[in-house]
KEZARO-386520 format. One record per residue: z, y, x of N, C-alpha, C in turn; residue in one letter. Coordinates in nm, 4 decimals. Layout:
<n_up: Z n_north: Y n_east: X ca_up: Z ca_north: Y ca_east: X c_up: Z c_north: Y c_east: X res: a>
...
end
This chain:
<n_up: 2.7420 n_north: 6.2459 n_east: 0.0787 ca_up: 2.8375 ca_north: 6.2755 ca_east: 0.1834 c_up: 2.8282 c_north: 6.1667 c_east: 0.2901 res: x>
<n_up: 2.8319 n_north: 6.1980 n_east: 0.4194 ca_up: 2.8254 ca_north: 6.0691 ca_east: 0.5107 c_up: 2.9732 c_north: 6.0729 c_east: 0.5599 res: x>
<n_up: 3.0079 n_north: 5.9505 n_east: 0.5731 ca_up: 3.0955 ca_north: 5.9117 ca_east: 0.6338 c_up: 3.1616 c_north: 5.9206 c_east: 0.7651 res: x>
<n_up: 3.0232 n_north: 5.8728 n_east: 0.8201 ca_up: 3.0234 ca_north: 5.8199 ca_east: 1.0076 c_up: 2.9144 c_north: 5.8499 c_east: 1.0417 res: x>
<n_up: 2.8674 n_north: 5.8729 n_east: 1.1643 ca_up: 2.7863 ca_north: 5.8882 ca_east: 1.2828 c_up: 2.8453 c_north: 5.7891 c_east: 1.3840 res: x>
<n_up: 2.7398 n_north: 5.7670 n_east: 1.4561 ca_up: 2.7177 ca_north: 5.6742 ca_east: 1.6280 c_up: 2.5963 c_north: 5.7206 c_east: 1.6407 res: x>
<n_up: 2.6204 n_north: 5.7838 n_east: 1.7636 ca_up: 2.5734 ca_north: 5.8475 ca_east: 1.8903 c_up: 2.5405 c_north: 5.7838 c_east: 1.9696 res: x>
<n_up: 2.4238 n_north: 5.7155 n_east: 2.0244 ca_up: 2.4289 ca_north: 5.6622 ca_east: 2.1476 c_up: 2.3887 c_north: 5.7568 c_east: 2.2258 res: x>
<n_up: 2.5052 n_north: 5.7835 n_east: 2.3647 ca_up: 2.4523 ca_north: 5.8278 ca_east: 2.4712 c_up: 2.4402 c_north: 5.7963 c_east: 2.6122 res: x>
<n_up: 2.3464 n_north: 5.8028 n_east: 2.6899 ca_up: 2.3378 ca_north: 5.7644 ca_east: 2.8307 c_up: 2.4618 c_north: 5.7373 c_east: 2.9554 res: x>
<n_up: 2.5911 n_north: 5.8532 n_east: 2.8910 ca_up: 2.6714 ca_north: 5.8611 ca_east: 3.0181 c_up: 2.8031 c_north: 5.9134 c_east: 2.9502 res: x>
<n_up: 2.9123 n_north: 5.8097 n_east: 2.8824 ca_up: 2.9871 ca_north: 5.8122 ca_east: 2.7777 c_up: 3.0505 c_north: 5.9015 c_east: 2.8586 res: x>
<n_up: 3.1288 n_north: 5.9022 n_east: 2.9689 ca_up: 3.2112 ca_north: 6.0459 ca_east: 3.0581 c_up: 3.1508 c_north: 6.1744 c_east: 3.0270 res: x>
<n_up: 3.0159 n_north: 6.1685 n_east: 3.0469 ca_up: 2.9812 ca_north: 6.2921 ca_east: 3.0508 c_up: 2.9660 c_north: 6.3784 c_east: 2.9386 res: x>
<n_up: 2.9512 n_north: 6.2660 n_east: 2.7674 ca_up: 2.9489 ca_north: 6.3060 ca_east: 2.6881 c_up: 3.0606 c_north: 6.3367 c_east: 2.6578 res: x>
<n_up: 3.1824 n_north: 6.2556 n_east: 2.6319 ca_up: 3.2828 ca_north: 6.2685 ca_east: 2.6310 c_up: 3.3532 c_north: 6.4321 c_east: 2.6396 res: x>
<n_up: 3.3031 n_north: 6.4689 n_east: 2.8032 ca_up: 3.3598 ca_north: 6.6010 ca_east: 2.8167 c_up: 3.2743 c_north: 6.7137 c_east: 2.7467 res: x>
<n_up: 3.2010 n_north: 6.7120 n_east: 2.7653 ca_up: 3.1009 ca_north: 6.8026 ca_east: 2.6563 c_up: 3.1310 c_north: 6.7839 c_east: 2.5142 res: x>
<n_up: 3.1549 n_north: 6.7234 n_east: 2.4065 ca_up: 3.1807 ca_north: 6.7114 ca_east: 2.3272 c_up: 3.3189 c_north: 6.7537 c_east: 2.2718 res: x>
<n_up: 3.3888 n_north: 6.6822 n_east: 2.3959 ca_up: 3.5608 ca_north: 6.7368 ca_east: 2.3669 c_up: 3.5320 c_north: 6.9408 c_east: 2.3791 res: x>
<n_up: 3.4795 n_north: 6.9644 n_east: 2.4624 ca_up: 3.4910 ca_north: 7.1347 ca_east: 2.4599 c_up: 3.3850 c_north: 7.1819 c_east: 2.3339 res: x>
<n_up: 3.3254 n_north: 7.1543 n_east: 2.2924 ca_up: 3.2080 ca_north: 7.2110 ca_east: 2.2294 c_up: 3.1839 c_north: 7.1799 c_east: 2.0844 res: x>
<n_up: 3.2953 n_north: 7.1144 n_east: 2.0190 ca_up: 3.3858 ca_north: 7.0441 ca_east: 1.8925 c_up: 3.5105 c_north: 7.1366 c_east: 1.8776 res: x>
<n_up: 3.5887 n_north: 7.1727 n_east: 1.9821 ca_up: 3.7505 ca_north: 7.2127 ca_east: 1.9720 c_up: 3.7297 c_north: 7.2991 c_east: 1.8829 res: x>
<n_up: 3.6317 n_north: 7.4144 n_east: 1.9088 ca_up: 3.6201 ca_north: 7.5255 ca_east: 1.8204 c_up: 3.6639 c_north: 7.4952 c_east: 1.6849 res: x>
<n_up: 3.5563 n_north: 7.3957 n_east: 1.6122 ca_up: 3.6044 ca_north: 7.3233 ca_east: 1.5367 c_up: 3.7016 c_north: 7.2265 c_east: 1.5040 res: x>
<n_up: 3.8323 n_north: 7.2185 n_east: 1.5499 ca_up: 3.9373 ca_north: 7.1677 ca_east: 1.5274 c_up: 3.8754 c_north: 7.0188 c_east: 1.5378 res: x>
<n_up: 3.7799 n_north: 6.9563 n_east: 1.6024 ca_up: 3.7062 ca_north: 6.7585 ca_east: 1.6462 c_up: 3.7680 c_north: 6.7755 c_east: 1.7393 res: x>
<n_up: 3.8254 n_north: 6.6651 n_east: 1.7725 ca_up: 3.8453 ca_north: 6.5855 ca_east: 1.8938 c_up: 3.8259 c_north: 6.4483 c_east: 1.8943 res: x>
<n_up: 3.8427 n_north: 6.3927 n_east: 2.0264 ca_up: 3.8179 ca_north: 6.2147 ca_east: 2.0101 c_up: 3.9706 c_north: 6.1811 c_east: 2.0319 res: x>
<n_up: 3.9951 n_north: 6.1213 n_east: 1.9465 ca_up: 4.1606 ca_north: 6.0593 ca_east: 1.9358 c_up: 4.1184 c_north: 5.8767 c_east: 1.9009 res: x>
<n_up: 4.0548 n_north: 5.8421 n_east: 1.8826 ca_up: 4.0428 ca_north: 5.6912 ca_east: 1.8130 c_up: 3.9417 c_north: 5.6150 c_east: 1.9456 res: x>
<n_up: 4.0033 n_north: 5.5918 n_east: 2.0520 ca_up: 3.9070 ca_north: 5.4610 ca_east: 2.1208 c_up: 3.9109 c_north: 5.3638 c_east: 2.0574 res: x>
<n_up: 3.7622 n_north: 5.2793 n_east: 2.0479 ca_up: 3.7918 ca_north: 5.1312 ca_east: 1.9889 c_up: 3.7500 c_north: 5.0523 c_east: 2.0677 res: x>
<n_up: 3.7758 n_north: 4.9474 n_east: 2.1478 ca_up: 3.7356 ca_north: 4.8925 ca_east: 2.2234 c_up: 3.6358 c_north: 4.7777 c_east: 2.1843 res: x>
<n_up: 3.5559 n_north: 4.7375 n_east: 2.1712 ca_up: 3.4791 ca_north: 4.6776 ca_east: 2.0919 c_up: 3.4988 c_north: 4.4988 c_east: 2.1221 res: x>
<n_up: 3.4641 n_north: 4.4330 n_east: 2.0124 ca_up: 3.4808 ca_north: 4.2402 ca_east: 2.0363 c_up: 3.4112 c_north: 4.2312 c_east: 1.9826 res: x>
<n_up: 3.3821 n_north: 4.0803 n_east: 1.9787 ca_up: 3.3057 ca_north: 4.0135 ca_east: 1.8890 c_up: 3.1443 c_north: 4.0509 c_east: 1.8570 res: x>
<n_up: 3.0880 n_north: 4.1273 n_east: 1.9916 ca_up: 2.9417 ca_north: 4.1289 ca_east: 1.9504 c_up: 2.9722 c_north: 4.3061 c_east: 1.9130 res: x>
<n_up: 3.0709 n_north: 4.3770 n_east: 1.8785 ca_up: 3.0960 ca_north: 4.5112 ca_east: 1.8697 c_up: 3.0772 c_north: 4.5963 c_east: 1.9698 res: x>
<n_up: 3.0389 n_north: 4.6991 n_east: 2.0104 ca_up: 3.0455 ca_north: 4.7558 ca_east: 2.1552 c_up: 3.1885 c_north: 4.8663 c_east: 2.1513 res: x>
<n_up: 3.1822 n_north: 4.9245 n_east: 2.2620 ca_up: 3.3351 ca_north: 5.0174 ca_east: 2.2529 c_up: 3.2550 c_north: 5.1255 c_east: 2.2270 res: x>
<n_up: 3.3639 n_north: 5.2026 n_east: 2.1310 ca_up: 3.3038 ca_north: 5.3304 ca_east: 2.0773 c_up: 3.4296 c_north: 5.4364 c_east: 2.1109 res: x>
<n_up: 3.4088 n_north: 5.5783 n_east: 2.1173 ca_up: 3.4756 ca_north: 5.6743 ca_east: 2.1099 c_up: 3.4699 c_north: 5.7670 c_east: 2.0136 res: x>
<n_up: 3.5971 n_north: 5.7655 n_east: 1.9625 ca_up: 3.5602 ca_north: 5.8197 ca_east: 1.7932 c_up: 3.6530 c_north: 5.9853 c_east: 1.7760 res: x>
<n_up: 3.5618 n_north: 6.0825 n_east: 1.6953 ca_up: 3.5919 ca_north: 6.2191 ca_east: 1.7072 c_up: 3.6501 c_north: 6.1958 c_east: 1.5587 res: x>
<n_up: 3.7077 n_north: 6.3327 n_east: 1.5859 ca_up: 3.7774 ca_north: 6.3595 ca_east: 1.4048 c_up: 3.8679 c_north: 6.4254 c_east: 1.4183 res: x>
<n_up: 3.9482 n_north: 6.4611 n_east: 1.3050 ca_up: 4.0248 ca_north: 6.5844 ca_east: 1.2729 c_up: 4.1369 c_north: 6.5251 c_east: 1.2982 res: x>
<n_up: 4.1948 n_north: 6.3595 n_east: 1.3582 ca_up: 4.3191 ca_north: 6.3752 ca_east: 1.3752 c_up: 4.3586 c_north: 6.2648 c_east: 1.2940 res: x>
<n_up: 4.3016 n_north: 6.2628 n_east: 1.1165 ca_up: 4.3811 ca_north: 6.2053 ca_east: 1.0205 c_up: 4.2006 c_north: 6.0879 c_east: 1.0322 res: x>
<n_up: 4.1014 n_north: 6.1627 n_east: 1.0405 ca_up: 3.9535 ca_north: 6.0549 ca_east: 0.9799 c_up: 3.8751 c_north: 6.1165 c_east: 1.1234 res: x>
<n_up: 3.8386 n_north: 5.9701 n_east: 1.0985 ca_up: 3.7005 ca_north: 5.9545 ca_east: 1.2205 c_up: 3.6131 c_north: 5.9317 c_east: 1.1870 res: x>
<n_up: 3.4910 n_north: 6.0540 n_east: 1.2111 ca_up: 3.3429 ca_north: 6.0481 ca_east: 1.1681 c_up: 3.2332 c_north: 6.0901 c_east: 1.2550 res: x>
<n_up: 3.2744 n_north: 6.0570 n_east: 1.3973 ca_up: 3.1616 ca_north: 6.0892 ca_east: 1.4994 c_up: 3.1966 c_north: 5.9965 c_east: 1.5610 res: x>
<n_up: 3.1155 n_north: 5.9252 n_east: 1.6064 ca_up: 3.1623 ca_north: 5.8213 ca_east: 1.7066 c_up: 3.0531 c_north: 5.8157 c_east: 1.8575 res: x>
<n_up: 3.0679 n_north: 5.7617 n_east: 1.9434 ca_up: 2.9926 ca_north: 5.7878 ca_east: 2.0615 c_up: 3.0093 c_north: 5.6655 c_east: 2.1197 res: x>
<n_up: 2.9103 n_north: 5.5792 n_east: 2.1418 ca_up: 2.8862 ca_north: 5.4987 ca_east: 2.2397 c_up: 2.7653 c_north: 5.4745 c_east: 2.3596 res: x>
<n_up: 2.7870 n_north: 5.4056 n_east: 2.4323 ca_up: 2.7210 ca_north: 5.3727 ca_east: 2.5875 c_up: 2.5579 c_north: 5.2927 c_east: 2.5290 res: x>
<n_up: 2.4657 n_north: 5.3410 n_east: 2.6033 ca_up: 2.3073 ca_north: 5.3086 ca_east: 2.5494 c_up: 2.2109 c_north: 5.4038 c_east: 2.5687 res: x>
<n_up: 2.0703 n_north: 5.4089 n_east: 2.5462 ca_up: 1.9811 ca_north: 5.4436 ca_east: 2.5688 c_up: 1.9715 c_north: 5.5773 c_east: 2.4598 res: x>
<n_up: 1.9315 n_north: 5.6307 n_east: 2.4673 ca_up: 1.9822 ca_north: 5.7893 ca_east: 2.3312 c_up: 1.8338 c_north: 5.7817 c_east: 2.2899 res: x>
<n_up: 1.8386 n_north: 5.8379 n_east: 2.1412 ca_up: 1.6689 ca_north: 5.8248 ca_east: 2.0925 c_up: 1.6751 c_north: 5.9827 c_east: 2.0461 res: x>
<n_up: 1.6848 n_north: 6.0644 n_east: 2.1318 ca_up: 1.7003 ca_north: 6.2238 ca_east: 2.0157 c_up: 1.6124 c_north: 6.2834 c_east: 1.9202 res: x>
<n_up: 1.4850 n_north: 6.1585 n_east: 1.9484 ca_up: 1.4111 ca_north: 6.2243 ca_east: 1.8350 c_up: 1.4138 c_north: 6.1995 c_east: 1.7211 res: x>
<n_up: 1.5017 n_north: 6.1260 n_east: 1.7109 ca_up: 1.5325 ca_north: 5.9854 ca_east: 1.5908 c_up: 1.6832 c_north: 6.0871 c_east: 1.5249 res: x>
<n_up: 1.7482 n_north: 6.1697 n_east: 1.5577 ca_up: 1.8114 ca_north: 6.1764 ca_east: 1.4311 c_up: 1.8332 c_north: 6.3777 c_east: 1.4630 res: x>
<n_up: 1.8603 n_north: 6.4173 n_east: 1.3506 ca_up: 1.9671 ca_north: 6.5770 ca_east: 1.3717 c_up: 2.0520 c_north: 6.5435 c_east: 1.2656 res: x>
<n_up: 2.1916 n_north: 6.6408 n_east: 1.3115 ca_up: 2.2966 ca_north: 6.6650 ca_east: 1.2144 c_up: 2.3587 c_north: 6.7970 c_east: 1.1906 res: x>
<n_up: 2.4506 n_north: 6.8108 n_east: 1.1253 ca_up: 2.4901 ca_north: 6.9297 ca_east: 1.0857 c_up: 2.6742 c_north: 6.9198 c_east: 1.1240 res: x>
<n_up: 2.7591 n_north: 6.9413 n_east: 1.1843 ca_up: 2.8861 ca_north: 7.0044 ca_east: 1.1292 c_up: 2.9054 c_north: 7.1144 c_east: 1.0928 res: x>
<n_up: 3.0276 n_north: 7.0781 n_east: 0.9936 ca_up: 3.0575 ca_north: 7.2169 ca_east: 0.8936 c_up: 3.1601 c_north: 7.2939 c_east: 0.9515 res: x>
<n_up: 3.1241 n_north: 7.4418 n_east: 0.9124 ca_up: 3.2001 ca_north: 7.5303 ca_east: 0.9728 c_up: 3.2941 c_north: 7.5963 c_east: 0.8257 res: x>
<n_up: 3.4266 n_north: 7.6573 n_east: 0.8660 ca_up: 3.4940 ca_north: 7.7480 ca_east: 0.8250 c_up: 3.4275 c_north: 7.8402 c_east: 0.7626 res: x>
<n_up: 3.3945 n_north: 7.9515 n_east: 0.9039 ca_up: 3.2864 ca_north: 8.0666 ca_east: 0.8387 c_up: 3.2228 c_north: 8.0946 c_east: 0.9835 res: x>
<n_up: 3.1828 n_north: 8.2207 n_east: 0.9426 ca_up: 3.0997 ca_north: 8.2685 ca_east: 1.0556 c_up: 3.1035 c_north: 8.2621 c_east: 1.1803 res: x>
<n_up: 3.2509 n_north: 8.3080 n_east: 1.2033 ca_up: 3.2854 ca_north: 8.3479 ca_east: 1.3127 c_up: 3.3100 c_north: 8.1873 c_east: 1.3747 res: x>
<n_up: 3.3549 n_north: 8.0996 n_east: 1.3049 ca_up: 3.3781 ca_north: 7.9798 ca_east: 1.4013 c_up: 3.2364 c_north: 7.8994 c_east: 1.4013 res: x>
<n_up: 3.1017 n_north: 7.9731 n_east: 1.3909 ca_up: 2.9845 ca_north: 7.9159 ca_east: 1.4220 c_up: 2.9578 c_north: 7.9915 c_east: 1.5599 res: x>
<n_up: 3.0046 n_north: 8.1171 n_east: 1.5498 ca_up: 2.9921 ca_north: 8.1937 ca_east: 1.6892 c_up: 3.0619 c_north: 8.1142 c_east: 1.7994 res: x>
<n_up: 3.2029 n_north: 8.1099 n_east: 1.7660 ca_up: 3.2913 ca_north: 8.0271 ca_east: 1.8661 c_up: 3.2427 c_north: 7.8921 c_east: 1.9226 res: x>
<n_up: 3.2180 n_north: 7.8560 n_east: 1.8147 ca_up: 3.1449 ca_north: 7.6928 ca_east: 1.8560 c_up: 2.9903 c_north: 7.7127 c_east: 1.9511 res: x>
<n_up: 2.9195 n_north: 7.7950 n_east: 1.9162 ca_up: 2.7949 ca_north: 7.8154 ca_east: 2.0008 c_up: 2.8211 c_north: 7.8481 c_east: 2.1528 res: x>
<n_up: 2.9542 n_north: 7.9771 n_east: 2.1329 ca_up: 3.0013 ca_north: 7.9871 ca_east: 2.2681 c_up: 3.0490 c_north: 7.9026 c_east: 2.3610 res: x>
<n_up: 3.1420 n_north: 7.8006 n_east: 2.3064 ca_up: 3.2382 ca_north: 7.6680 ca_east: 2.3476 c_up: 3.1069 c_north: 7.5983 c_east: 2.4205 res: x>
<n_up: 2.9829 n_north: 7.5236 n_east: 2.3005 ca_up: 2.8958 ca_north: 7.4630 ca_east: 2.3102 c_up: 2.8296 c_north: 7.4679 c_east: 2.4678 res: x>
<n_up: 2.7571 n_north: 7.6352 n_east: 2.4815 ca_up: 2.6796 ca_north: 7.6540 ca_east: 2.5789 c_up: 2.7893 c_north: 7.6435 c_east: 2.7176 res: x>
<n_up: 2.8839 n_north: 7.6820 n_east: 2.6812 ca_up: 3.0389 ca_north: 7.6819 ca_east: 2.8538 c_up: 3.0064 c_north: 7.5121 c_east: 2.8815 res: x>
<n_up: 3.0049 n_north: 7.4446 n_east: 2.7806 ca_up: 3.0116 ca_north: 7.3086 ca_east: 2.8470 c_up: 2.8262 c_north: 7.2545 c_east: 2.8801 res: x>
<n_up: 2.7896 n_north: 7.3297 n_east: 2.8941 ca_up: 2.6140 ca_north: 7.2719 ca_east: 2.9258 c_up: 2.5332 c_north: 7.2711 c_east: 2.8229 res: x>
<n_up: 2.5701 n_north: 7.3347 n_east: 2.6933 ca_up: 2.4839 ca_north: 7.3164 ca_east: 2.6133 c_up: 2.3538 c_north: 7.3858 c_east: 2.6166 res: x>
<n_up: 2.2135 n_north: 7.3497 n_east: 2.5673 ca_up: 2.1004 ca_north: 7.4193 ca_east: 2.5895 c_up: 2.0833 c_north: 7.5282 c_east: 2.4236 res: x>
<n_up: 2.0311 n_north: 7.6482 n_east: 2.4474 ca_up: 2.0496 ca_north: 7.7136 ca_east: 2.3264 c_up: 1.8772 c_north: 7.6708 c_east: 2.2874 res: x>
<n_up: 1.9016 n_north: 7.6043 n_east: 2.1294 ca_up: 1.7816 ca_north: 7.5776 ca_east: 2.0089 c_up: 1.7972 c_north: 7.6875 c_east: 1.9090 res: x>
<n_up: 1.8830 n_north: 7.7647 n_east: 1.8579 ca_up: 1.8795 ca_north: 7.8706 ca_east: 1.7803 c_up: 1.9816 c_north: 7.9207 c_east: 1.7620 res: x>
<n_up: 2.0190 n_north: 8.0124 n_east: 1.8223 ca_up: 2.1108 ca_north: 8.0900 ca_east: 1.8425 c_up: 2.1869 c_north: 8.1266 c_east: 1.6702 res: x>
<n_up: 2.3239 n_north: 8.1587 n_east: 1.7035 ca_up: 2.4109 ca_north: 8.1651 ca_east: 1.5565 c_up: 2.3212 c_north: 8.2641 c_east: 1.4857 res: x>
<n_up: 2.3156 n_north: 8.3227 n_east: 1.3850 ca_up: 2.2830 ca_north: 8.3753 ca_east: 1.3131 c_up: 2.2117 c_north: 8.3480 c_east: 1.1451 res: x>
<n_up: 2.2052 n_north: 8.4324 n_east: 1.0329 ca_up: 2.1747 ca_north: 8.3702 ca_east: 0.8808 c_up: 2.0209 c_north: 8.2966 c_east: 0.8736 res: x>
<n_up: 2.0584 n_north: 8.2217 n_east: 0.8026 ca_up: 1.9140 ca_north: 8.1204 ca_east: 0.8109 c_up: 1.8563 c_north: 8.1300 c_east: 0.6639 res: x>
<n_up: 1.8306 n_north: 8.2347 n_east: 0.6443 ca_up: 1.7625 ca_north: 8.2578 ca_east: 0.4621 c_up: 1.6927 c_north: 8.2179 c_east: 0.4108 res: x>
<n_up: 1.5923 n_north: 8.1483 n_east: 0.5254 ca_up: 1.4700 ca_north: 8.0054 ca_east: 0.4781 c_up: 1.5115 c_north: 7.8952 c_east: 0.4251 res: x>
<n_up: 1.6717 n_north: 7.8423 n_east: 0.4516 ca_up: 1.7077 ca_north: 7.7496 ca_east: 0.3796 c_up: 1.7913 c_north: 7.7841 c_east: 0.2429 res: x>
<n_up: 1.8526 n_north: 7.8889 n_east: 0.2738 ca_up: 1.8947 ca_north: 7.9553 ca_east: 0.1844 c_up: 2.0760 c_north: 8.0586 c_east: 0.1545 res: x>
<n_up: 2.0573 n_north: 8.1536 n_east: 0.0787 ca_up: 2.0886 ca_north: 8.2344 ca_east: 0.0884 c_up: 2.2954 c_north: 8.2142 c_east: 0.1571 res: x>
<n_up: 2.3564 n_north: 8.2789 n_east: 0.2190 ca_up: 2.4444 ca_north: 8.2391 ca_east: 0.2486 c_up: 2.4879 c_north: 8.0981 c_east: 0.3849 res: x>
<n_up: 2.3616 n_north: 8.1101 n_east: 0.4149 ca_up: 2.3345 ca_north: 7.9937 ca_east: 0.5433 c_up: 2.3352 c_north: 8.0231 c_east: 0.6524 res: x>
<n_up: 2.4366 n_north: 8.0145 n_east: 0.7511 ca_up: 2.4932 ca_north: 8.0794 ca_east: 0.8801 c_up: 2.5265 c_north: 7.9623 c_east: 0.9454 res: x>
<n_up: 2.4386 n_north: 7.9746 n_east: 1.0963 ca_up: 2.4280 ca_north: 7.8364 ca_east: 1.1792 c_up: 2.3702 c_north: 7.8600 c_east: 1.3044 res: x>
<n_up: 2.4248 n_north: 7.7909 n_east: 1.4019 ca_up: 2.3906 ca_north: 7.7518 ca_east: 1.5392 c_up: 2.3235 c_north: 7.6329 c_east: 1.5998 res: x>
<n_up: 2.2093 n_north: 7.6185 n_east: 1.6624 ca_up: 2.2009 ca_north: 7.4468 ca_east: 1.6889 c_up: 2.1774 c_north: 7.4749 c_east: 1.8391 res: x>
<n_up: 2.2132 n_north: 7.3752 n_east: 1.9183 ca_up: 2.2016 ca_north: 7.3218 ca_east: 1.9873 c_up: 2.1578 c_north: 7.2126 c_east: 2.0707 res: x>
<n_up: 2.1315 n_north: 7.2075 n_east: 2.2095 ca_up: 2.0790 ca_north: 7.0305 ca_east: 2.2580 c_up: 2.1818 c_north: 6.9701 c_east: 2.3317 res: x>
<n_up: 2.2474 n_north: 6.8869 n_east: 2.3492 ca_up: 2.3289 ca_north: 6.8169 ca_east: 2.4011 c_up: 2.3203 c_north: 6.7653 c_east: 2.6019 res: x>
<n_up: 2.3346 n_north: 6.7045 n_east: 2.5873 ca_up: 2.2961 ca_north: 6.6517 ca_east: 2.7741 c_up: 2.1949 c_north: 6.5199 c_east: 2.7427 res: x>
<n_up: 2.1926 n_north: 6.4866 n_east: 2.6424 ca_up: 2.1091 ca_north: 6.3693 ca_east: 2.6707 c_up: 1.9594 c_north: 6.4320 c_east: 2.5467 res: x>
<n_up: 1.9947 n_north: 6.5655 n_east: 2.5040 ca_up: 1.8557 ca_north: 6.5918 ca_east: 2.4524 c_up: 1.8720 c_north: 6.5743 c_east: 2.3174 res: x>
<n_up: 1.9967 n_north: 6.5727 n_east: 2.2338 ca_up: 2.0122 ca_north: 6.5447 ca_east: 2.0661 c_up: 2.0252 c_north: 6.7384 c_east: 2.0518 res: x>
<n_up: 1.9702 n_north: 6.7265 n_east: 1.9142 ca_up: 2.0233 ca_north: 6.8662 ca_east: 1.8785 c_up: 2.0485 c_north: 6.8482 c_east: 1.7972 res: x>
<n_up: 2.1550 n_north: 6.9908 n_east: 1.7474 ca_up: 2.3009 ca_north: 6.9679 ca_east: 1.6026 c_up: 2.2857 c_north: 7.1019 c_east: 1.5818 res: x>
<n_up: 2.3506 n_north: 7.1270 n_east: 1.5040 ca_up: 2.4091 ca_north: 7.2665 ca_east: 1.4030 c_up: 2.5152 c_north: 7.2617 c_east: 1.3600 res: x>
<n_up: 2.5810 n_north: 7.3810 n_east: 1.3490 ca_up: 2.7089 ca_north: 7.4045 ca_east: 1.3365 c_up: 2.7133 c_north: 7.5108 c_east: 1.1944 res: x>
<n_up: 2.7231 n_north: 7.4727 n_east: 1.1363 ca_up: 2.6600 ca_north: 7.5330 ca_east: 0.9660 c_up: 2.7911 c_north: 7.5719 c_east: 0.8832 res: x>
<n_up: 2.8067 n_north: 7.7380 n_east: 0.8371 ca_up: 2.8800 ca_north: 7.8213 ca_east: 0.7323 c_up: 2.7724 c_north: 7.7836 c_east: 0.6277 res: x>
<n_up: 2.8373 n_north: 7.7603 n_east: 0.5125 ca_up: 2.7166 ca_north: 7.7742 ca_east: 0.3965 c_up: 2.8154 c_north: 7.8475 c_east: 0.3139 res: x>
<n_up: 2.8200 n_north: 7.9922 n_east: 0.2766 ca_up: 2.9109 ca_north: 8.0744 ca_east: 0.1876 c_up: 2.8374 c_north: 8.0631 c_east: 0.0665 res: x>
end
């Protein structure tokens, strides 16, 4: 199980707003700024409210260097989220639909971000 993510991206505003619309689907938002000391940088941290496990900070983005997955409800809030996703600029990598190569009950969307990361938005029934 992972905990946390950090994101570095090019243009923390811009991610910021893209992220806030293209998460809601999924009940993420960023509620936790941390302002960073001591050699820390400032981060902007997503989560359900109660835990923070996306975080986003200011830097050079490496997108070839990582993919991730958030988890979905069910189906329909992989649809919602793809829709949310693309309204805020998202680029379509594979449109929602069952992914039976990974295996049976695998329903998912991915996407590219503004700075070029791509994610998935994953039902696993």
């Amino acid at each position: 199980m992972i905990d946390h993510l950090i994101l570095t991206v090019s243009d923390v505003q811009r991610s910021l707003t893209f992220y806030e619309a293209a998460l809601a689907p999924l009940n993420i938002s960023m509620f936790m700024p941390f302002k960073g000391d001591n050699g820390n940088p400032d981060l902007w941290g997503f989560g359900d409210g109660k835990r923070t496990f996306f975080w986003l900070k200011q830097g050079s983005p490496s997108p070839e260097a990582i993919h991730w997955g958030f988890e979905a409800d069910d189906n329909q809030q992989v649809d919602t989220f793809y829709e949310a996703a693309m309204a805020a600029g998202a680029k379509d990598r594979i449109s929602p639909r069952a992914r039976l190569e990974f295996y049976p009950g695998y329903y998912a969307a991915d996407v590219t971000d503004p700075d070029g990361y791509h994610f998935e938005v994953v039902h696993k029934a």
